[in-house]
C-alpha positions in Angstrom: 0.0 0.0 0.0 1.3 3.1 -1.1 2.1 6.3 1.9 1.3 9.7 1.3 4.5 11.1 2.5 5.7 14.1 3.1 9.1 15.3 1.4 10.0 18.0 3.7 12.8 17.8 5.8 12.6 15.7 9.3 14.3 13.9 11.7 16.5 10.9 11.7 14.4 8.0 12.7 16.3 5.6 15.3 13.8 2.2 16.2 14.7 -0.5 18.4 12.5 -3.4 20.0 13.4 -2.1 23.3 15.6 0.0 25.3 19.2 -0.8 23.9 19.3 1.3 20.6 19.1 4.1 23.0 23.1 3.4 23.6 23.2 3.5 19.8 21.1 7.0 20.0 23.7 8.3 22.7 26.7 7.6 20.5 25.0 9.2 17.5 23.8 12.3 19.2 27.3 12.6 20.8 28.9 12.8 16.7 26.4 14.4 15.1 24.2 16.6 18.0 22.9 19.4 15.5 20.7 16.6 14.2 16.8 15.9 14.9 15.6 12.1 15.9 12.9 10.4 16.9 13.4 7.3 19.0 11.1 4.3 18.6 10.8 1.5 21.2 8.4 -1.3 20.5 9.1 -2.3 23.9 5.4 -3.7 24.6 6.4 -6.4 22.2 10.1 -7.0 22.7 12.1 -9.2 22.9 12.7 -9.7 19.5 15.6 -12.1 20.1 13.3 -15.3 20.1 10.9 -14.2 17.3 10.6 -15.6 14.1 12.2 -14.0 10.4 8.7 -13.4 9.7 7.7 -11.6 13.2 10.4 -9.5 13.1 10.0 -8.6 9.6 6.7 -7.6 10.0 7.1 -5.5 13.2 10.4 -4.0 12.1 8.0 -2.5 9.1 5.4 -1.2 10.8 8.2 0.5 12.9 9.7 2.1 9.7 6.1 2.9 7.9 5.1 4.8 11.4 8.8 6.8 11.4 8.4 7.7 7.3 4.8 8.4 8.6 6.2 10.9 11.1 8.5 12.7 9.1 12.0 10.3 8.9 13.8 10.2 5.6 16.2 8.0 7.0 16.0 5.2 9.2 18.5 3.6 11.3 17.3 -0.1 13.0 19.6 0.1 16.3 18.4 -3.4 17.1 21.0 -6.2 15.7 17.6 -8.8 15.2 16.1 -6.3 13.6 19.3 -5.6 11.6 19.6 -9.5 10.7 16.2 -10.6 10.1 14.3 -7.6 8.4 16.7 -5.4 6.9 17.3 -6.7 3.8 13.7 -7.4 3.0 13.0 -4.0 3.9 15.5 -2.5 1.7 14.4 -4.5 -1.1 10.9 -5.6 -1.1 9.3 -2.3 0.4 11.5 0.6 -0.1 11.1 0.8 -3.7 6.9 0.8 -3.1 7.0 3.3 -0.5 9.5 5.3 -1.7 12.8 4.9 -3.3 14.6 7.8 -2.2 14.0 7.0 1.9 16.4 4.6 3.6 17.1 2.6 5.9 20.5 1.5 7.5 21.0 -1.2 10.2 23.9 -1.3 12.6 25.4 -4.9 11.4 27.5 -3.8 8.8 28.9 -1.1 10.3 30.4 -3.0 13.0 31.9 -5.5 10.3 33.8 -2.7 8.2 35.7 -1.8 11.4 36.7 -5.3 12.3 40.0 -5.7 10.0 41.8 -3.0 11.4 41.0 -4.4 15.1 41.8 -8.3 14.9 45.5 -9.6 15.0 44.7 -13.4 13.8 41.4 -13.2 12.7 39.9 -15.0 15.4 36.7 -13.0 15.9 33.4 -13.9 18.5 30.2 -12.5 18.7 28.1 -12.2 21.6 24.0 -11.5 21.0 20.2 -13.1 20.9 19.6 -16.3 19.7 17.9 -15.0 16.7 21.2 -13.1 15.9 23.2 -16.0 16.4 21.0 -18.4 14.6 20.2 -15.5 11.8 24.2 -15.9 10.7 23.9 -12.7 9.8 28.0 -11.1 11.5 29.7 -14.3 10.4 27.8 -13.4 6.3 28.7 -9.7 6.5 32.2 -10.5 8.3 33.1 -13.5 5.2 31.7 -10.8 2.7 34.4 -8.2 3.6 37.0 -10.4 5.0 36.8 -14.3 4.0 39.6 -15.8 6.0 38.5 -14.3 9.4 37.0 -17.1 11.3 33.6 -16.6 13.5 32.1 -18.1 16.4 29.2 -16.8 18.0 27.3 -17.6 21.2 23.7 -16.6 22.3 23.3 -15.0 25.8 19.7 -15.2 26.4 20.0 -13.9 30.0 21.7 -10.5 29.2 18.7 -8.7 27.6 16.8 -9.5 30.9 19.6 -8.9 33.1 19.8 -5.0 31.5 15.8 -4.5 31.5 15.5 -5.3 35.0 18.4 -3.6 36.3 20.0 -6.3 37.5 23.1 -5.7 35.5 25.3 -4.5 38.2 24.5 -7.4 41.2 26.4 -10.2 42.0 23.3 -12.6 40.4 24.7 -11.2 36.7 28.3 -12.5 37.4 27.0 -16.3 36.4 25.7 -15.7 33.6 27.8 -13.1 32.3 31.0 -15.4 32.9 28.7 -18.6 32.0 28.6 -17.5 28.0 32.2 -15.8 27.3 33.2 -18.8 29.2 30.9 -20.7 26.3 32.1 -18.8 23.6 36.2 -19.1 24.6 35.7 -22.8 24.7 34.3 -22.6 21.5 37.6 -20.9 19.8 40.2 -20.2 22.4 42.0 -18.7 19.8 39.8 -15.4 19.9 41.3 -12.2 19.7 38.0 -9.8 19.3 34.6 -10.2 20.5 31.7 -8.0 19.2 28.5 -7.0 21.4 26.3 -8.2 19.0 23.3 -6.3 20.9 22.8 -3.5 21.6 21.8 -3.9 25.1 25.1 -5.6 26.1 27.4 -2.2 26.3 25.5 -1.7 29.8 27.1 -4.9 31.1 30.5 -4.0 29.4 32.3 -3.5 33.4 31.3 -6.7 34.0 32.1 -8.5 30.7 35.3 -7.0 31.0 35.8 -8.7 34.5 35.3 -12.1 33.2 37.2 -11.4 29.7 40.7 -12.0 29.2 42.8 -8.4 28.7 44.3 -8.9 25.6 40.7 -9.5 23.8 39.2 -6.4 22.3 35.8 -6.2 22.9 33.9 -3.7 20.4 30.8 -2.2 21.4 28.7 -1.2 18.3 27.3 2.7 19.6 30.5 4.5 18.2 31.3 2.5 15.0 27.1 3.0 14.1 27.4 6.7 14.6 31.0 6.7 12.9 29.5 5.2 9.7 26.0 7.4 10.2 28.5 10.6 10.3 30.1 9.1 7.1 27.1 8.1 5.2 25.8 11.9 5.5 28.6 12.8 4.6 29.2 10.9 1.2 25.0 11.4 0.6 24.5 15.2 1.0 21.1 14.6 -0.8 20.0 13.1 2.6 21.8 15.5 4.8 19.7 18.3 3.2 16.3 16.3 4.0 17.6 15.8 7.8 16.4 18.8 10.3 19.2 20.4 12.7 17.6 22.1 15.3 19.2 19.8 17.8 15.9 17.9 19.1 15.1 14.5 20.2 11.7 13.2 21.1 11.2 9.4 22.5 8.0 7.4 21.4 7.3 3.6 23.0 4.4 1.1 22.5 4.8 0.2 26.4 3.5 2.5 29.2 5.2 5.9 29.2 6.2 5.8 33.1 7.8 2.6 32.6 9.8 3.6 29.2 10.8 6.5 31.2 12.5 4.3 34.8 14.1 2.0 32.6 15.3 4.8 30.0 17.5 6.5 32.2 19.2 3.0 32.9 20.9 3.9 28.7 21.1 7.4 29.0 22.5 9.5 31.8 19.3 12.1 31.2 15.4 12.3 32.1 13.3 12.3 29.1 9.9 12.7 28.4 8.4 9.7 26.3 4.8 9.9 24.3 2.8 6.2 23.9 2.3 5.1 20.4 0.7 2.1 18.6 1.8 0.5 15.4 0.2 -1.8 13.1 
């Protein structure tokens, strides 16, 4: 079905199933603050980890439709399940219906592209959902740009909850944050760089860092997404000119507003005011 979209100038459009994109958000604001966004959370329905290609597909759309709806040009999915199961249909299948000049970006690739210059043996693990995991989607991106890098990849189903609940910080995360690098090092003890393959995992990062050796970089996808946004801008001023810059940033959820709010200001160090919002 064809939208009746506007073509003025509006904000970058930043959707995540819950509350981690916002660490994605924080980075980006951080390189590029002159911008406008509008944060999404589809929180009333996340997780999105365990979902099926065809569940997240179909949410991940609505998600975009309602941001194009609202005035977003551009799209960025700060939600690595998103990123791996809907992107590409998205960019694909819909775009060109809706509108071919709009688009949308997820943050998978641009954690690959930075991945060359940061391994010494090409021994590279990825921590994330099960539906990231089991999408294949880093160890495709990773063997498209660098073939002979070898990938192993765990699913931490705990972590997400861990984060939402605020439990990240107490002794009862140790377990299970040890429990899967612990998996994942048994898996290749040869790793030399583990990615966060979710973006709710940077808010565990003191811990993860207890329980992983020192010589393993660990890369935490906020500043390499917002690297490659700043970029992408950069090398498509067409799009920079149908981005606002009046420095705003408004926060939309599908889950009650007081809760979006508490948990929130768990991902960013600010209060923010959050408006309720249904998609279908």
């Amino acid at each position: 079905m064809k939208q009746h979209l506007s073509h003025a100038p509006g904000p970058i459009g930043v959707f995540d199933s819950g509350y981690g994109g916002l660490t994605i958000l924080d980075k980006i604001r951080e390189v590029l603050p002159e911008y406008d966004y509008i944060y999404l959370g589809d929180n009333a329905r996340a997780p999105y980890g365990t979902r099926s290609f065809e569940v997240v597909y179909e949410f991940t759309r609505q998600a975009v439709s309602k941001l194009f709806d609202m005035g977003c040009h551009l799209v960025i999915l700060a939600c690595n399940t998103a990123s791996a199961k809907a992107l590409r249909s998205i960019q694909m299948n819909d775009l060109p219906n809706i509108d071919p000049a709009r688009r949308v970006l997820g943050v998978i690739r641009p954690t690959v592209e930075c991945i060359g210059n940061i391994t010494q043996n090409q021994h590279i693990g990825i921590l994330a959902t099960a539906g990231t995991v089991k999408s294949e989607s880093y160890p495709l991106e990773i063997h498209k740009l660098f073939p002979d890098i070898r990938v192993s990849g765990v699913a931490c189903p705990m972590w997400v909850s861990l984060v939402e609940n605020n439990e990240s910080q107490n002794e009862g995360a140790d377990y299970f944050i040890r429990k899967y690098i612990d998996q994942l090092l048994t898996k290749d003890p040869l790793i030399d760089t583990v990615i966060l393959g979710c973006t709710h995992f940077p808010i565990l990062l003191p811990k993860i860092r207890q329980y992983i050796p020192e010589h393993i970089s660990v890369i935490s996808q906020g500043e390499y997404v917002a690297q490659s946004l700043k970029d992408y801008l950069r090398r498509h001023p067409e799009m920079d000119a149908k981005c606002t810059k009046n420095g705003n940033c408004s926060f939309y959820t599908t889950e009650a507003e007081e809760k979006f709010t508490e948990s929130a200001s768990t991902f960013l160090q600010q209060q923010i005011r959050v408006k309720h919002i249904t998609l279908e």
